[in-house]
C-alpha positions in Angstrom: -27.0 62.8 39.6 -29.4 66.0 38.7 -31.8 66.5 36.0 -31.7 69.3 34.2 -35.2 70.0 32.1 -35.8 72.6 29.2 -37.3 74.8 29.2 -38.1 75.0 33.0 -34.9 75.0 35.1 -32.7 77.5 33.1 -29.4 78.2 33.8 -29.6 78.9 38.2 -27.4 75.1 38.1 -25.1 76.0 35.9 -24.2 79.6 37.4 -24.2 78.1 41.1 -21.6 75.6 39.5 -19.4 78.6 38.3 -19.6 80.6 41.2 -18.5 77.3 43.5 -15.8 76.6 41.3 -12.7 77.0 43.3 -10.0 75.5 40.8 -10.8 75.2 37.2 -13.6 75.3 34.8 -13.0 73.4 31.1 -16.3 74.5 28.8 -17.1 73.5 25.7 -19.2 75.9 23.4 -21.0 75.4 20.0 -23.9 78.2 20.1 -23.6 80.9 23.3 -25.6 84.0 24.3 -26.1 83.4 27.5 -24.4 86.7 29.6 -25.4 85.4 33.0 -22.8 82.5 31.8 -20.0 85.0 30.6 -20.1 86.9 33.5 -20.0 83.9 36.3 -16.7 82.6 34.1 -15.4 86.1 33.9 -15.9 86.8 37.7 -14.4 83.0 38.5 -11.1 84.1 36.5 -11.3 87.6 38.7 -11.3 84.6 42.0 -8.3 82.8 40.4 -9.7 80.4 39.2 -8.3 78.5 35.8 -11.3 78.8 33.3 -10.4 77.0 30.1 -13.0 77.2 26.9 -13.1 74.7 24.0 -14.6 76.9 21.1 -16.7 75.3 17.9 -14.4 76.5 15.0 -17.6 76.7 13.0 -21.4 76.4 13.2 -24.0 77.2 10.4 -24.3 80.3 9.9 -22.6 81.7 13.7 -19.1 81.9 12.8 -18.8 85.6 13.5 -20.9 85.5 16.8 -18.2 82.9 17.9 -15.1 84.8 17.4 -16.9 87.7 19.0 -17.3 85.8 22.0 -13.6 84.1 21.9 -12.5 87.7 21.9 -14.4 88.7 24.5 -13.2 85.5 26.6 -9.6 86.2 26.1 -10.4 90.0 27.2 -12.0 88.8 30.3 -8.3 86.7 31.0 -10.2 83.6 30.0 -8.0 80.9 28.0 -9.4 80.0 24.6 -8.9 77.3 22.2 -10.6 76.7 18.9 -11.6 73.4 18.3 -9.6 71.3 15.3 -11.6 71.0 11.5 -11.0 67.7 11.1 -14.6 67.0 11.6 -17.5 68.4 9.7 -18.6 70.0 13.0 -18.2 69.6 16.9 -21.1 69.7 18.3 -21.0 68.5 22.0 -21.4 70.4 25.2 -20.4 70.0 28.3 -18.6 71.6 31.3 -16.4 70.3 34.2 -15.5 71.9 37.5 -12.9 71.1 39.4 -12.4 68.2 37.5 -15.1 66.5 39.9 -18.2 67.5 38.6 -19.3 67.1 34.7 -22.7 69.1 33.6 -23.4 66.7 30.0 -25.9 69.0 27.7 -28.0 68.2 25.4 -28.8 72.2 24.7 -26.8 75.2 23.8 -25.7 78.1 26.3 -28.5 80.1 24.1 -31.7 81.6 24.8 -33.8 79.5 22.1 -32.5 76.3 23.4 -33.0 77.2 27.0 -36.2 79.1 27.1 -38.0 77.5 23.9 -36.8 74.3 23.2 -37.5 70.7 25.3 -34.1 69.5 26.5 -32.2 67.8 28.7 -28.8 68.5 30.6 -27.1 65.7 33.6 -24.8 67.4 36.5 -23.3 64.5 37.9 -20.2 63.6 40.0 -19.4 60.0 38.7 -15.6 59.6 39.1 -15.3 57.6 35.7 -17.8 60.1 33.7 -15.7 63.1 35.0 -12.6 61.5 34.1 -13.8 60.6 31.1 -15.2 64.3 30.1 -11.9 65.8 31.2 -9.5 63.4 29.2 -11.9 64.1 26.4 -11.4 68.0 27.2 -8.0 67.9 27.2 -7.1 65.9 23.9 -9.3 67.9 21.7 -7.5 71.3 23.5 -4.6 69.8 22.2 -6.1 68.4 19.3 -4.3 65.1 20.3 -6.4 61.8 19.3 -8.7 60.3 22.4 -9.6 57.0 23.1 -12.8 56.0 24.5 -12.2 54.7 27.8 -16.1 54.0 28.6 -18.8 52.2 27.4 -21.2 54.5 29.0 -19.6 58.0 27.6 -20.2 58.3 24.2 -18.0 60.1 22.0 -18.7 60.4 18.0 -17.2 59.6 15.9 -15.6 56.9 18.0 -17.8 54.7 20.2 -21.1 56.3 19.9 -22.6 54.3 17.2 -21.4 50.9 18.3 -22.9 51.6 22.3 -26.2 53.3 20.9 -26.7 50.1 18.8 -25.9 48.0 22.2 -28.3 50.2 23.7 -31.5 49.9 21.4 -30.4 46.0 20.7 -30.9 45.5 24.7 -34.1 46.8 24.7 -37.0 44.0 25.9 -40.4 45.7 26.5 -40.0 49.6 25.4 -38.0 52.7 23.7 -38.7 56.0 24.6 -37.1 58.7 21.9 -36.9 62.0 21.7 -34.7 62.7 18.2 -35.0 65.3 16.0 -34.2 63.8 12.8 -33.8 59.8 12.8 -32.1 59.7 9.4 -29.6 56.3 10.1 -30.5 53.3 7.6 -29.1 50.9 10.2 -30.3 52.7 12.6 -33.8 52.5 11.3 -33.9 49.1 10.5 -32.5 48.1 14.5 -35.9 50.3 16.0 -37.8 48.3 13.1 -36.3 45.0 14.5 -37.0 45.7 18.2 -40.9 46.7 17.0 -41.4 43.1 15.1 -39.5 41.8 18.5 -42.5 43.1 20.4 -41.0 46.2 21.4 -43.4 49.3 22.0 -41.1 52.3 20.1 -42.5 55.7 20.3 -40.4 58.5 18.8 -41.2 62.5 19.3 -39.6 64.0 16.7 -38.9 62.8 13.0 -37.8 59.6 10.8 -36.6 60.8 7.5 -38.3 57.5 6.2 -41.2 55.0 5.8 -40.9 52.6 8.7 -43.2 49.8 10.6 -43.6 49.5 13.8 -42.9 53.1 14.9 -45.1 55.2 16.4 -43.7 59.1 15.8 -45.1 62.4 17.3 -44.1 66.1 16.5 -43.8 68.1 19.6 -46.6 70.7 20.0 -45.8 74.0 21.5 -42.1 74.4 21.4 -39.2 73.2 19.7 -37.5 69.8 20.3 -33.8 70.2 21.0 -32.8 67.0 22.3 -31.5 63.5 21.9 -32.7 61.4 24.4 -33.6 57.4 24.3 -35.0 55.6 27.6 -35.0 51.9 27.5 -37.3 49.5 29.6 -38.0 52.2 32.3 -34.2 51.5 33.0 -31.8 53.1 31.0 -31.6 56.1 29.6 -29.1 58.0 26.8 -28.9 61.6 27.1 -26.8 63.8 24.6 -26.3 65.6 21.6 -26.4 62.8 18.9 -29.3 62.2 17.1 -29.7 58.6 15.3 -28.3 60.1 11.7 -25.4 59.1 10.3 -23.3 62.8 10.2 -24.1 62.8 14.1 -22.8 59.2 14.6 -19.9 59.0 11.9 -18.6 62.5 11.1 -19.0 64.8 14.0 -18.1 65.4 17.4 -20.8 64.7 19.6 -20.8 63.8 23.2 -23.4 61.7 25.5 -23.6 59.2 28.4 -25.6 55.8 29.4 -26.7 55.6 32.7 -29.1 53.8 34.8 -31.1 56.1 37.6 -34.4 55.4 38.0 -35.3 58.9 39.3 -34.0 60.7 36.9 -35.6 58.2 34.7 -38.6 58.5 36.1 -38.7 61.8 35.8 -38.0 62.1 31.9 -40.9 59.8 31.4 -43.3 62.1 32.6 -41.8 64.6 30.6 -42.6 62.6 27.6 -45.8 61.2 28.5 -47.0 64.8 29.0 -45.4 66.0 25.6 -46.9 62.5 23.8 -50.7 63.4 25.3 -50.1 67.0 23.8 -48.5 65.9 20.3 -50.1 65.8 17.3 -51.5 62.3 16.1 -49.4 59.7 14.8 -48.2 60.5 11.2 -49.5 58.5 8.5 -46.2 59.2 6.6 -43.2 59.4 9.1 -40.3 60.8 6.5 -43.2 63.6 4.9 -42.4 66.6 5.5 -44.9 68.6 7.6 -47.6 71.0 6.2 -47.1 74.5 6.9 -43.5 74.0 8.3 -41.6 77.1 5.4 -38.9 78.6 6.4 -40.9 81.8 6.6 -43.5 80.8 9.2 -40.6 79.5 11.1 -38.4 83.2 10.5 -41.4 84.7 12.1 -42.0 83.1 14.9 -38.1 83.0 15.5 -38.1 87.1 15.1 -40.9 87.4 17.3 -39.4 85.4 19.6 -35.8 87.1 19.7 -37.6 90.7 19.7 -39.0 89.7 23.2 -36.0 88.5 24.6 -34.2 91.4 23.5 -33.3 94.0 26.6 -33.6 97.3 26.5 -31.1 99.5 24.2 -31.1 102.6 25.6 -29.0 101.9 29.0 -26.6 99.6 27.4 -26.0 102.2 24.8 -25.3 104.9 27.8 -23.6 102.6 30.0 -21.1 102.1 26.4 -20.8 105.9 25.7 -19.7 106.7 29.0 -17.5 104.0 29.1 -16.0 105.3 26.2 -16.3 108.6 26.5 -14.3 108.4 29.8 -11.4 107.1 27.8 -10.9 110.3 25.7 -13.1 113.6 27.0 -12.2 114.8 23.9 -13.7 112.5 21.7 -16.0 113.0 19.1 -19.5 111.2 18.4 -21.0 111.3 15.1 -24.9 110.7 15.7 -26.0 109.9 12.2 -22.8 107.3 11.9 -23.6 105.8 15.5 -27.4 104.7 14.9 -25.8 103.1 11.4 -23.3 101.0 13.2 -25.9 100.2 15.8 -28.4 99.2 13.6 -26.0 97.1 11.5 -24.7 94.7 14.5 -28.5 94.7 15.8 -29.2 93.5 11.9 -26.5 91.2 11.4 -27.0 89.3 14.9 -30.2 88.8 14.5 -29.8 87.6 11.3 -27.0 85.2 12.2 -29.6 83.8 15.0 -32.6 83.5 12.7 -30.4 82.0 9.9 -29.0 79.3 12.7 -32.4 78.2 13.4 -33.7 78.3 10.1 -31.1 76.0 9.1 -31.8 73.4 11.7 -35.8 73.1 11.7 -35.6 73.1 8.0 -32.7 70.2 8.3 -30.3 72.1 5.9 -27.9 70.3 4.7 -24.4 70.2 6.5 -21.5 72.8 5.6 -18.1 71.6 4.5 -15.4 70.9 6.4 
């Protein structure tokens, strides 16, 4: 198994696992920006190999980024299916090549998640995980139902709550959580339970209540993007469900159990560095924090996506004479280019700041 940290290792992993791909590669997508990612799949489909994605049908505020990108995909001779809308939203992520290699996220395929955000990802080659992933893959393709046939891969709204209540309820000396939003009653009242038990339980991230026992941190100096619990120095749960009810009970989320004590080694010092550098405990654990509006958070967002941005002018070039080479007759209004530019500029940007906005500010979910 590999350890994938955020922000720190980027995408070099997942690319390499692309490009080595001599069969098939099954990808599921919720948020994507990421063109070192399109291109290796679109050069892998130029190789001959089968590249399958499983596309979100919706996420807040992204819905026209994500048909965008299915169009491209199908362009590029990449096979697309939407996901079903059964659920209120699928949210997992995860890749398989060859159908012997599974890469479990908890981050997007996006810039903020990968660049800004503490997260985790697992690349591993565990015959029943990889099974598991791919059976998974292929049911929700098909939108066919799928059974859970592990206890250690956790798939909401099916198993996940039941093993991640196994999981905390096993713990003996410790619990080590990173969780954005801890919301869960039951869930709540089992970390309570393991505190009066003796348990040390120290959470980075947020509990949407008054609890005892709990020791909770906010994470200084970049977002917090991941769902991650390590038990007893042991155990560890990485994935994309946080300990809230939607996540668990009405959403398609994907994670894994798993014992390593490298990797989980290796996570600890990740969250012993991030605990040292975290604000003090919170008096108040389910108060919101001060200062933490939506516009301070649009700024710093903007900021952020106004550095990452690349360059206009050659892309704009390399797009003229693309087009221009099509037709050597064709005409080019200047005044009605620089609108059209500047509207998909606006409205992308927007999409990505509203996206964000939503989820530091814990919106409340769309309908189905």
């Amino acid at each position: 198994m590999k350890l994938l940290i955020q922000p720190g290792d980027g995408l070099g992993s997942l690319v390499k696992a692309i490009e080595r791909a001599r069969k098939s590669v099954e990808i599921v997508i919720f948020r994507f920006d990421r063109i070192e990612i399109e291109r290796a799949l679109e050069h892998a489909v130029k190789r001959g190999v089968f590249v399958h994605a499983l596309i979100a049908y919706t996420n807040r505020g992204g819905e026209k980024n994500l048909r965008r990108l299915e169009m491209r995909f199908l362009a590029a001779g990449i096979t697309v299916a939407r996901t079903s809308n059964d659920l209120v939203r699928y949210h997992g992520k995860m890749m398989v090549i060859d159908g012997k290699q599974l890469y479990l996220l908890a981050f997007n395929l996006t810039r903020l998640d990968i660049d800004h955000s503490r997260s985790f990802g697992i690349a591993t080659t565990n015959r029943q995980l990889v099974q598991e992933a791919t059976k998974l893959f292929e049911k929700d393709t098909k939108r066919q139902p799928y059974t859970p046939g592990s206890a250690r891969f956790l798939v909401s709204p099916l198993n996940a709550r039941k093993q991640l209540t196994a999981f905390i309820q096993g713990a003996k000396k410790e619990l080590l959580i990173y969780d954005m939003k801890i919301a869960d009653r039951a869930m709540t009242r089992l970390l309570e339970e393991r505190a009066e038990a003796g348990v040390e339980v120290r959470i980075i991230g947020k509990v949407t209540r008054k609890t005892k026992g709990l020791t909770v941190r906010k994470l200084n100096g970049m977002r917090l993007h991941t769902r991650t619990i390590v038990r007893d120095q042991r155990q560890i749960f990485i994935g994309s469900q946080s300990l809230r009810e939607l996540e668990l009970d009405a959403r398609r989320e994907i994670g894994i159990i798993f014992p390593n004590r490298r990797i989980v080694a290796s996570v600890m010092k990740v969250f012993d560095a991030d605990w040292r550098s975290a604000a003090a405990p919170r008096k108040e654990p389910g108060a919101d924090l001060p200062n933490n509006t939506a516009a301070s958070t649009a700024k710093k967002v903007a900021k952020s996506i106004a550095r990452e941005l690349p360059p206009v002018g050659p892309v704009m070039e390399k797009v003229m004479k693309e087009v221009a080479s099509g037709d050597s007759e064709i005409e080019i209004d200047k005044n009605e280019l620089q609108s059209a530019v500047r509207d998909a500029v606006r409205d992308s940007v927007k999409e990505a700041v509203q996206e964000v906005i939503a989820e530091v500010t814990n919106g409340k979910e769309p309908g189905k």
